[in-house]
Each structure stands twice: as C-alpha cells, then as structure tokens.
C-alpha positions in Angstrom: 42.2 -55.6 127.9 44.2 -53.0 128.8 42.4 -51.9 132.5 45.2 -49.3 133.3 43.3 -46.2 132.1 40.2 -47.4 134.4 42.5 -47.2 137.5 42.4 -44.0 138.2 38.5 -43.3 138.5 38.2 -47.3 140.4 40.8 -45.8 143.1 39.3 -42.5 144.1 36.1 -44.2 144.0 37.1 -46.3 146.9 39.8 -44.2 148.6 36.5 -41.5 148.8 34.6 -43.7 151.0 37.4 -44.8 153.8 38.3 -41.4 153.7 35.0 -40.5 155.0 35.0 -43.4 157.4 38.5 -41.8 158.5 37.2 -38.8 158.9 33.5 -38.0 159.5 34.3 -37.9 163.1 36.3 -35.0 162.9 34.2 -32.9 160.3 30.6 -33.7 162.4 32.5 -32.3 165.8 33.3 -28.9 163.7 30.0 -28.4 163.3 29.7 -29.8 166.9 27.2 -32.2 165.2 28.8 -35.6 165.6 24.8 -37.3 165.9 25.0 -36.4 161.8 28.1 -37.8 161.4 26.5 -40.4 159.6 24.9 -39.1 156.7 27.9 -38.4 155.4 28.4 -41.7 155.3 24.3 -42.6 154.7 24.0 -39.6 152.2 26.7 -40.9 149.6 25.3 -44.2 149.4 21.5 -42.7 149.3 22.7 -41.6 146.4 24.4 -44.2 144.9 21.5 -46.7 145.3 19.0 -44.5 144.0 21.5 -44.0 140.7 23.0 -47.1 140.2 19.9 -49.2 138.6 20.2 -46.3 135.8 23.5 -46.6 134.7 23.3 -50.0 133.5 20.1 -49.5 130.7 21.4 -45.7 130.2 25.0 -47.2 129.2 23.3 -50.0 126.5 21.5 -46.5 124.9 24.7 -43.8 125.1 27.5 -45.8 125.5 29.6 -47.0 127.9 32.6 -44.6 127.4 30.2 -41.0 127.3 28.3 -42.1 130.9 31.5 -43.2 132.3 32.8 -39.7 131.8 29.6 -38.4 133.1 30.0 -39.9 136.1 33.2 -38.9 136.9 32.1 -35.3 136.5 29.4 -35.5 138.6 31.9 -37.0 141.1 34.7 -34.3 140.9 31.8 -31.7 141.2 30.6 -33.6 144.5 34.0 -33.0 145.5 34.1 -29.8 145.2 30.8 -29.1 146.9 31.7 -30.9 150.2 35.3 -29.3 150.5 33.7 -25.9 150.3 31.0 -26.8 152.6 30.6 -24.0 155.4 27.8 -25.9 157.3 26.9 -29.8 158.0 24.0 -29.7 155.5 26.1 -28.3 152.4 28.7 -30.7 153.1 26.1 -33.5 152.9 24.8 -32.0 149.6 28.4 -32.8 148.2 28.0 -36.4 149.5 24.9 -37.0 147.7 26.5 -35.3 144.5 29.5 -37.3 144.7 27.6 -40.3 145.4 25.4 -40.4 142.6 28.8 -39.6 140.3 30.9 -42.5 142.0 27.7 -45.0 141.7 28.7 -45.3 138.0 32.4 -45.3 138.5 33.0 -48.6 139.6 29.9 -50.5 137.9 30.6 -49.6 134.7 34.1 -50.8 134.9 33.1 -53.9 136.4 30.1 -53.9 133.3 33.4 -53.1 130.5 34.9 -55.7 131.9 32.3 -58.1 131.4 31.6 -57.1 127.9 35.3 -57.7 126.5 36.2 -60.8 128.5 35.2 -64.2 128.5 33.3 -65.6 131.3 36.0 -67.5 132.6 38.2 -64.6 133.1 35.9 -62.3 134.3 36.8 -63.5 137.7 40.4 -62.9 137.0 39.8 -59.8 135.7 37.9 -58.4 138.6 40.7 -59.7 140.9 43.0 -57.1 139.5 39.9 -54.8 139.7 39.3 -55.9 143.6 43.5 -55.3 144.1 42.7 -51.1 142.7 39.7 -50.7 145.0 41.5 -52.1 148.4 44.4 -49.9 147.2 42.4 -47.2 147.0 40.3 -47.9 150.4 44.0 -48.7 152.1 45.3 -45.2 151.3 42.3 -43.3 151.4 41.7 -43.6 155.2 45.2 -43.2 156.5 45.9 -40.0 153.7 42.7 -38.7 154.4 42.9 -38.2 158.4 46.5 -36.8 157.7 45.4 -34.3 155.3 42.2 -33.5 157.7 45.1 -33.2 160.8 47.7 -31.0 158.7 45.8 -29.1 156.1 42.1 -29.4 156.8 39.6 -31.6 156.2 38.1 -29.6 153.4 42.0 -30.7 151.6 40.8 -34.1 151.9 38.1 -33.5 149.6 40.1 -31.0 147.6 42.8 -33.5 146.6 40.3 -36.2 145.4 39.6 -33.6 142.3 43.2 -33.3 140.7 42.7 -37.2 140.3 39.4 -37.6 138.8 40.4 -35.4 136.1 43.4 -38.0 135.3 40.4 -40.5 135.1 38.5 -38.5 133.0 41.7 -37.5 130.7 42.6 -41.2 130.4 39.5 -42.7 130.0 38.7 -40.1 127.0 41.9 -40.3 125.7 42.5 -44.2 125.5 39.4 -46.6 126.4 38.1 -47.9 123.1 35.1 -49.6 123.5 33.9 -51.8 120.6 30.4 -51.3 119.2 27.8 -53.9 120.7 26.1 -56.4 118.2 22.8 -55.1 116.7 23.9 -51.1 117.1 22.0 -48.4 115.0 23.2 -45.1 114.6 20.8 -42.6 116.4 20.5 -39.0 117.0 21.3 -37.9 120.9 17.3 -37.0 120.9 16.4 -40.0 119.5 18.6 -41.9 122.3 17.2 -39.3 125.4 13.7 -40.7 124.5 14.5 -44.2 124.9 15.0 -43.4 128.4 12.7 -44.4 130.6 12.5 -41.2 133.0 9.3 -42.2 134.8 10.1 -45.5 135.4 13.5 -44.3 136.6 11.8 -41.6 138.9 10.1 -44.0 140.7 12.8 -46.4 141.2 15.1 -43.8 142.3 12.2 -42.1 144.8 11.7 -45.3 146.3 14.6 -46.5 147.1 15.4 -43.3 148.8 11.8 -43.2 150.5 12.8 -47.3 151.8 16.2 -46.7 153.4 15.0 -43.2 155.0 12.1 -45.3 156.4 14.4 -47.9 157.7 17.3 -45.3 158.9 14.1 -44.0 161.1 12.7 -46.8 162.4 16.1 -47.6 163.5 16.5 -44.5 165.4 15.0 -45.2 169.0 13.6 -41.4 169.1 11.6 -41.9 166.3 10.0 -45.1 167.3 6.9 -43.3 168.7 6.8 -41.0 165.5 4.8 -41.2 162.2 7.9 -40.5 160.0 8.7 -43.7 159.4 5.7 -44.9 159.1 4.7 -42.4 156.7 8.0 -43.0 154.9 7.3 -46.8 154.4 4.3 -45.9 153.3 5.1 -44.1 150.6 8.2 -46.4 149.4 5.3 -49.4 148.8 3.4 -47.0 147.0 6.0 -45.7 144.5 7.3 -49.5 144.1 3.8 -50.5 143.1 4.1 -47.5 140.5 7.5 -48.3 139.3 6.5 -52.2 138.9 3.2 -50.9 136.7 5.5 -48.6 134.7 8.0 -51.3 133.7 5.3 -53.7 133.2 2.5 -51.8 131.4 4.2 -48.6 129.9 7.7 -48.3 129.2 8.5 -49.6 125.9 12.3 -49.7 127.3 11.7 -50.5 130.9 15.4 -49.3 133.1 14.9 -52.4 135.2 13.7 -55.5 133.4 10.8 -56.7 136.2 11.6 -60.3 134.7 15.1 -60.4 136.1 13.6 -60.5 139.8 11.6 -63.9 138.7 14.9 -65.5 138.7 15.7 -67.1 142.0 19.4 -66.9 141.1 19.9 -63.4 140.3 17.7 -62.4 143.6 19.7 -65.1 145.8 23.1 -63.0 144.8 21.3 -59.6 145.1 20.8 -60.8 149.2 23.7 -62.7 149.5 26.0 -59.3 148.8 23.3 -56.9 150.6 23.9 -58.9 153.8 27.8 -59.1 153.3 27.9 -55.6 152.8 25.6 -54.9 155.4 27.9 -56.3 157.9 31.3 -55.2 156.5 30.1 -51.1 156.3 28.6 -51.2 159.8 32.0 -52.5 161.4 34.0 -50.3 159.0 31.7 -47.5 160.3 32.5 -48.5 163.7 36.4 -49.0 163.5 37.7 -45.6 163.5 35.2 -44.3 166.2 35.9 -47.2 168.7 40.0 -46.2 168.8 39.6 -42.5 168.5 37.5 -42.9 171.9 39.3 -45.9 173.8 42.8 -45.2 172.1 42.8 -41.5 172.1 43.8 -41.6 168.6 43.8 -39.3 165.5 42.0 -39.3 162.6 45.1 -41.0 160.9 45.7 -43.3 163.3 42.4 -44.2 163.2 41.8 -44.7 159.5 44.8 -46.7 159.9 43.1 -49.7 161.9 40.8 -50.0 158.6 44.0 -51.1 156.8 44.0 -55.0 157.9 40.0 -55.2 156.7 40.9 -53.8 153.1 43.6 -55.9 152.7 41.6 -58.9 153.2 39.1 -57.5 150.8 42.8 -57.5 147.9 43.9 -61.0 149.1 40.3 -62.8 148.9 39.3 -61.6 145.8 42.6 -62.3 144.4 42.4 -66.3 146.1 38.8 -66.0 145.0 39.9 -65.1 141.4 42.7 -67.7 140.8 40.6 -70.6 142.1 36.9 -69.5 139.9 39.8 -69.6 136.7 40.8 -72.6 137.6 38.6 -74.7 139.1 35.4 -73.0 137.6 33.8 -73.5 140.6 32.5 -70.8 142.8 29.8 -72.0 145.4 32.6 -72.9 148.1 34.1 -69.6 147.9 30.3 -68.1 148.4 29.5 -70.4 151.7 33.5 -70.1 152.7 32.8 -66.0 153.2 29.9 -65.9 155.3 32.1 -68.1 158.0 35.2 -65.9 157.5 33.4 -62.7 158.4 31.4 -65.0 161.2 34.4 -65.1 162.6 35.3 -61.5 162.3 32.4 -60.5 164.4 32.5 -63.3 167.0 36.0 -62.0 167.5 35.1 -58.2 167.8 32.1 -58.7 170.3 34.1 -61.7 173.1 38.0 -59.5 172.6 37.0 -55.7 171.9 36.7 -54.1 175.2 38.3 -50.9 175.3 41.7 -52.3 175.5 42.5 -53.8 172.5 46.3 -54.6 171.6 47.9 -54.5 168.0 47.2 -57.9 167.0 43.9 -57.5 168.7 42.9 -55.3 165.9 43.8 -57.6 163.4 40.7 -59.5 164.1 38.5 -57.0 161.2 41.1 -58.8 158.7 38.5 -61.6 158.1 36.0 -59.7 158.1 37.1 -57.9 155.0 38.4 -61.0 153.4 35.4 -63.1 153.6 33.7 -59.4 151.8 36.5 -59.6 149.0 35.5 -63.4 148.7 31.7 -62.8 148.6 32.1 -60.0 145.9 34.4 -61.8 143.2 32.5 -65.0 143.9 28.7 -63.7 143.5 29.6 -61.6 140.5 30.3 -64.6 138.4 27.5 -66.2 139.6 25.3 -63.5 138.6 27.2 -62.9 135.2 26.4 -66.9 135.0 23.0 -66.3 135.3 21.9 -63.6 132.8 22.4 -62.9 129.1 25.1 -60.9 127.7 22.3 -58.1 126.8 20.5 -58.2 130.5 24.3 -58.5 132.2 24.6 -54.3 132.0 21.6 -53.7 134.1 21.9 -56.9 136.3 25.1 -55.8 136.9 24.3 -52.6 138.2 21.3 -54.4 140.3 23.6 -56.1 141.8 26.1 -52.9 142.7 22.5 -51.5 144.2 21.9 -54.6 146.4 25.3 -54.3 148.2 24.7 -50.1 148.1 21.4 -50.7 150.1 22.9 -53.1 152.7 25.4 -51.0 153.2 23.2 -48.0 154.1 21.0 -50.4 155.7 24.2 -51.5 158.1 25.8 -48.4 159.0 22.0 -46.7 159.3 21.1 -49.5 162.2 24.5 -50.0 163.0 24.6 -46.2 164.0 21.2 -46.0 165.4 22.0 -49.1 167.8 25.1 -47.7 168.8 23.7 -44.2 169.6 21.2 -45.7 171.4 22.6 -48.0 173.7 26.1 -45.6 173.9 23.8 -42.7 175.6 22.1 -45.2 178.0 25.3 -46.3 178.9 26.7 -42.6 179.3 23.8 -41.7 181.4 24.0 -44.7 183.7 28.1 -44.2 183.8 28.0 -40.7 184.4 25.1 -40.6 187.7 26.0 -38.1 190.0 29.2 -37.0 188.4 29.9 -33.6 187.2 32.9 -32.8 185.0 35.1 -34.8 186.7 33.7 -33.9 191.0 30.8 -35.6 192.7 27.8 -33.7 192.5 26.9 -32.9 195.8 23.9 -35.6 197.4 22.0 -32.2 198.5 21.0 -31.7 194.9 18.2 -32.2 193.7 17.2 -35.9 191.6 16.3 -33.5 188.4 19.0 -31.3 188.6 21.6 -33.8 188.6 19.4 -36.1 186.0 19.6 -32.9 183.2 23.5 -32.9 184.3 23.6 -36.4 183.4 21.7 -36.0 180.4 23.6 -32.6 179.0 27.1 -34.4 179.5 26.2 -37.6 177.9 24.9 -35.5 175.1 28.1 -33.8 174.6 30.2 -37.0 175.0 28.4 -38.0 172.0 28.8 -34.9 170.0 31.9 -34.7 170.0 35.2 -36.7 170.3 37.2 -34.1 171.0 35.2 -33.2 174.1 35.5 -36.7 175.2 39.3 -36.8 174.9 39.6 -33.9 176.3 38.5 -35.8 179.9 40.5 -37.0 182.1 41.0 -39.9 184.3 38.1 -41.3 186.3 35.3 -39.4 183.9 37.4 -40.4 180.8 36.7 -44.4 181.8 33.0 -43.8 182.9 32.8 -42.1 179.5 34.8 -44.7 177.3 32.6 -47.6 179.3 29.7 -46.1 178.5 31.0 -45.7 174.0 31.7 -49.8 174.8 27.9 -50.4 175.6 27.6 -48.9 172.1 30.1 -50.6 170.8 29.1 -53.8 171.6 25.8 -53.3 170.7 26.6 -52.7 167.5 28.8 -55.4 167.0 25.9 -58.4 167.7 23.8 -56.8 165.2 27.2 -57.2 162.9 26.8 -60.8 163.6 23.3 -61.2 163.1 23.3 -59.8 159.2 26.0 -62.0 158.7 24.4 -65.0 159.9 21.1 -63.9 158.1 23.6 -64.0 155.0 25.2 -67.5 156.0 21.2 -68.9 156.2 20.6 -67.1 152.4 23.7 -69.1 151.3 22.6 -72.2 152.9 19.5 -71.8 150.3 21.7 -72.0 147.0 20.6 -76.5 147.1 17.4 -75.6 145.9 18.3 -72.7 143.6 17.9 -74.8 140.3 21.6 -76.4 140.7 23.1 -72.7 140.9 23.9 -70.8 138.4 25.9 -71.9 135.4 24.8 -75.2 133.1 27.8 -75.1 130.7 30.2 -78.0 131.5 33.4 -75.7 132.2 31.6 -74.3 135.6 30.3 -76.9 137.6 29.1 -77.0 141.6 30.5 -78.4 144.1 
C-alpha cells in the first residue's frame, strides 16, 4: 500500500485545524470580535459532523478515488473563502466550506486503508497515518501564527491552497483503488439516485440543530432564552424523521439504523466523543492561556500545542506496534482515559498564570492518551462490523469524535467566558485604566466602567497586553478564573470517558471473536 500520495491531503487536513487554534485569536480581535473567536473553530467542525456520515455510503456508490477528490476541492475552495474574508461572518463561511471538504479528507483515507489491508495491519497502518496528522497539527500551529505575524493571517489560509492541489494532483494521478466485490457498471444518474438525499438532509439538519442547541445552552446569556430550547426541539424532531426515513423509505438508507443496535460500535462512538471532547477544549485553551499570561505571539503560542501533538505521533505509534503484535487492544483503550486523567489533573493543581517550560509539558499526556484512544478504538470498531458496513461505520465513528469536539471547545468556551468576565468584573472594581476611580462616583457609574473594561479585556488580546502592570495582573487573574474553569470541565468529560471504558466487561466479550485478537 503505497500511502505516500495520501499524505499530502492527511497533512493540510490537520495542519488547518492547529492553525486555527494558533490563530483565531488574532483574526477575532481584527474584527475586534474575539467572543466569535470560536466559531471558527465550532463552524469547521459543524460542518464536518453534519458531512461526515455521507461520505462513507456516497464512497461505496461513486468510488472512493472521485469523492476523495471532491473533497479536496471543496476544501481548497474553503480556503480561499476565509483568506479573502473582509468581515467575521465571511470568514466563518470559509470554515464551514472547508470543513465539510476536510470531513472527507481524512475518513476516507482511514476507510482506503481499511479496504486494502488486513485487519491485523490496519493498526499499523494508521500508525504511519496518526505520524502525518501530528506532523501536520505540529507545523500547522507554529507556521500558521508566523505567517499571521509576518504576512497576514489571510497568508495563512492562502498557503494551505498550493498544497491541496499537490493532493489532488497525486491522488488522481497515482491512487489505484481496486474495484469492490459484487460491482456493476452504472451510469452517474443511475448512481445520484441511489443516494439517499432525504435521509441525508435530515441527518445533516440535525446534527447541526443538536450542537447549536447545546453551544446555546452552554452560553450563560442564553440560559433564560428560548433558542435553545427551540433548537433542541427541533433536533429531536428531525432525528425522529431521519430514523423513519432510514427505516421505512430509503431503499439505500446513508446510515444503517441497525449499526446503533450494536453495543460495540456505540461503546467506541462515546468512548472517542469523550476523548475528543476533552483533547479540543484544552487545545482550544492552550494558545489563549499564554498569549494572556505569557504575553506571547501567535507563534509562540501555537508553539505550546507542539508537546500535545506529539503525544498524539508517539501513542498511536506504541498503540500500533503493540495491536500488531499482541492483537490485543482493550488495555491500550482503559490506558488512555488515565493518561489524559492525568493531563488535566496536572493543568487545573500547576497552571496558574506562571507556568515554566516544563510546566507546559504537562498537555503532552493529554495528547498521547488521544493518539492512544484513536488507533485503539478504530480497530475495535473495524472488529466489530463487516467489510461492507466498515465504510459508513467508519465515518460514524470520524462523526462521534467531530461532535465531542464541538461539544468541548463549545462548553469549554462558554465556561471560560463565563466565569473569565465574572472574574474581570470582580478584579477590575473600582479601577479605571490603570488609576482608582475616585470613591465620590457613583456605584453605577463605576459598575458600567467595570463592565465596559471587562468587556474589552475579553475582546481582544491585544488590548489586554497592551496593560500594564497592576491592571495587567487584575486582568490576567481574572482570564485564570476562566481558565481554570474550563480546565475541571476538561476533567469531567474525561472521567465520563474513563466510566464508558469501565463498561467494555459487559460489552459481549468486546469486540473481535477470531482467535488472533483476544482481550485482556
């Protein structure tokens, strides 16, 4: 298998998202919006969840080779979009472009791998696979905030282009894909009416409708509001329509209901939605935390998201070596939830606004328990499926980690925004730019102060490392309330994900019956 023309597309897959992690900072307090910061994060992935369960059945009816190229189009064109954004909303466009493009980059390589390996090297396989992603997420933060300091940051999306046509040139030019037992020559019409576009409507409109209900009722100002509620609402109603499709109309359904009645494949849907969860809301977190406490530059800052990739390279390497040879894959499972356990533990008792270099090695863990989980619960779920229902599993399984990321740096944000802006206000009573507001004022007077300077603080990082001295700390103290905040609820999803692991004993003796994989 040669996996060198699949590279290219696999790298600026990943390197796209730290870069945005790098950088959102910086391009939110252009706009002097840094509250939206996070939909370009959110946005991307909105995206990618809502178009990730269609790749899989839409690649068994065109082909695995013509989508793949397709999604790298719709990827370079997301590029494009956001580096010629002129306001926060077009630039966010491009993010939900790009997203749905990149949802198909990486599953379908992962699903081409699958379909010309053997089971027992599909682990090994996705090693080298997991080694091109961290690459790619190593150098994509660090370049990206140097290209957003020296040229722009609309250079860092610009640059991401020249590659993806590489991909495309490669991929078109050398992947030969063997034709799939049982295939019958069709017609391109005959193949765009086996789609099932209702069916994939709903699923797409509902998982969007889900995560915007839960990115609202995580936002404290929207507690009181019908929004979310509404929202939720809605998401039941189009998953109850999407279920009756499947089940009653679509001779083809785009997500086999029947693969949800297996406690295994469900079990390794949660297991990577809670992982992910917890690795994107501290990943989120990273750069922000030492642009405010350390002063430091977008670069800089992507930099510190260098030992957490890295641990995502070495555990799914460990994680492939030992699955080839041992065939076993449960420990590796259980062993990840306690590695990024530990991670978290580490970031909520040591980070206080003064962390030291080897201090900030503490997110390593974090991502190598992640690298762990990913290699690990991808065999088990290739394990657990047919070769036919491994395509859309597969791609189920991409979704489950897409929505626990959103779901992570959504409440991971919200938390933080919250509790950050009580802290600011508290921090910052009765000071005024630096001088003591004078005790004659009025209560409301200096309250609006308070509230107007808090507001700024958290709109943009500039404005807050722009302060000096006695406001700065009063300012950084009151980011650490965030901060730590946000860091609990880390720990929390990652426990939640210990507990789901916990429930693997009763799983029917997990996940493969042939004698070469056994359980510990």
């Amino acid at each position: 298998l040669g996996c060198s023309h699949l590279s290219s597309g696999v790298f600026i897959a990943n390197s796209d998202t730290s870069l945005v992690l790098a950088t959102y900072g910086k391009i939110s307090s252009d706009f002097n919006d840094l509250e939206s910061g996070r939909w370009l994060l959110t946005s991307s992935m909105l995206a990618s969840c809502a178009a990730q369960p269609l790749y899989g059945k839409i690649s068994n009816i065109f082909g695995r080779k013509p989508v793949l190229l397709t999604a790298y189009s719709i990827f370079g064109l997301g590029c494009i979009i956001s580096g010629s954004g002129h306001s926060m909303t077009q630039v966010i466009i491009g993010r939900v472009v790009g997203g749905a493009g990149g949802a198909g980059m990486v599953s379908l390589v992962s699903i081409l791998i699958s379909d010309l390996v053997s089971l027992k090297d599909v682990a090994s396989y996705r090693s080298y696979v997991n080694v091109i992603q961290t690459t790619g997420r190593s150098i994509g933060g660090p370049l990206g905030g140097y290209i957003a300091q020296t040229l722009g940051w609309r250079w860092s999306f610009y640059s991401e282009f020249p590659v993806v046509l590489l991909a495309i040139v490669l991929v078109a030019w050398k992947l030969q894909v063997p034709k799939r037992e049982g295939h019958i020559k069709e017609s391109p019409w005959t193949k765009l009416k086996r789609v099932d576009f209702v069916g994939s409507a709903f699923l797409s409109a509902s998982i969007i409708a889900c995560l915007l209900a839960l990115n609202s009722f995580s936002n404290a100002e929207f507690w009181s509001d019908l929004v979310p509620i509404i929202l939720a609402v809605v998401a039941v109603f189009l998953m109850i329509a999407f279920c009756l499709v499947e089940r009653f109309w679509a001779k083809e359904p785009i997500f086999p209901l029947e693969l949800l009645t297996k406690l295994d494949t469900c079990t390794s849907y949660v297991i990577l939605a809670c992982q992910m969860a917890a690795q994107l809301a501290m990943m989120s977190s990273v750069p922000l935390y030492f642009q405010v406490t350390k002063r430091a530059k977008s670069g800089e800052a992507g930099a510190y998201l260098v030992p957490a990739v890295v641990g995502n390279t070495v555990g799914g390497l460990i994680t492939g070596a030992y699955i080839n040879r041992s065939g076993r894959y449960k420990l590796p499972i259980v062993l990840s939830g306690c590695l990024s356990a530990i991670a978290y533990t580490l970031l909520i008792i040591r980070w206080r606004g003064h962390t030291t270099i080897w201090e900030s090695l503490y997110v390593f863990p974090g991502g190598l328990g992640t690298g762990i989980a990913y290699s690990a619960v991808f065999i088990a779920l290739a394990a657990s499926v047919t070769d036919d229902e491994m395509a859309i599993a597969g791609t189920g399984l991409y979704t489950s980690g897409g929505i626990g990321g959103v779901i992570g740096i959504s409440v991971s944000g919200a938390v933080f925004e919250w509790w950050a802006k009580k802290g600011l206000e508290n921090a910052l009573n009765g000071v005024e730019d630096g001088l003591e507001v004078s005790a004659s004022k009025k209560y409301s007077a200096r309250l609006k102060l308070r509230f107007q300077i808090a507001r700024r603080a958290l709109s943009d990082v500039g404005y807050v490392n722009s302060l000096d001295g006695y406001v700065h700390g009063l300012v950084v103290d009151g980011y650490l309330t965030g901060f730590r905040a946000a860091f609990y609820g880390k720990y929390i999803r990652t426990a939640k994900n210990k507990l789901g692991r916990e429930n693997f004993k009763e799983a029917k003796r997990l996940f493969i019956p042939s004698s070469t994989y056994v359980l510990i």
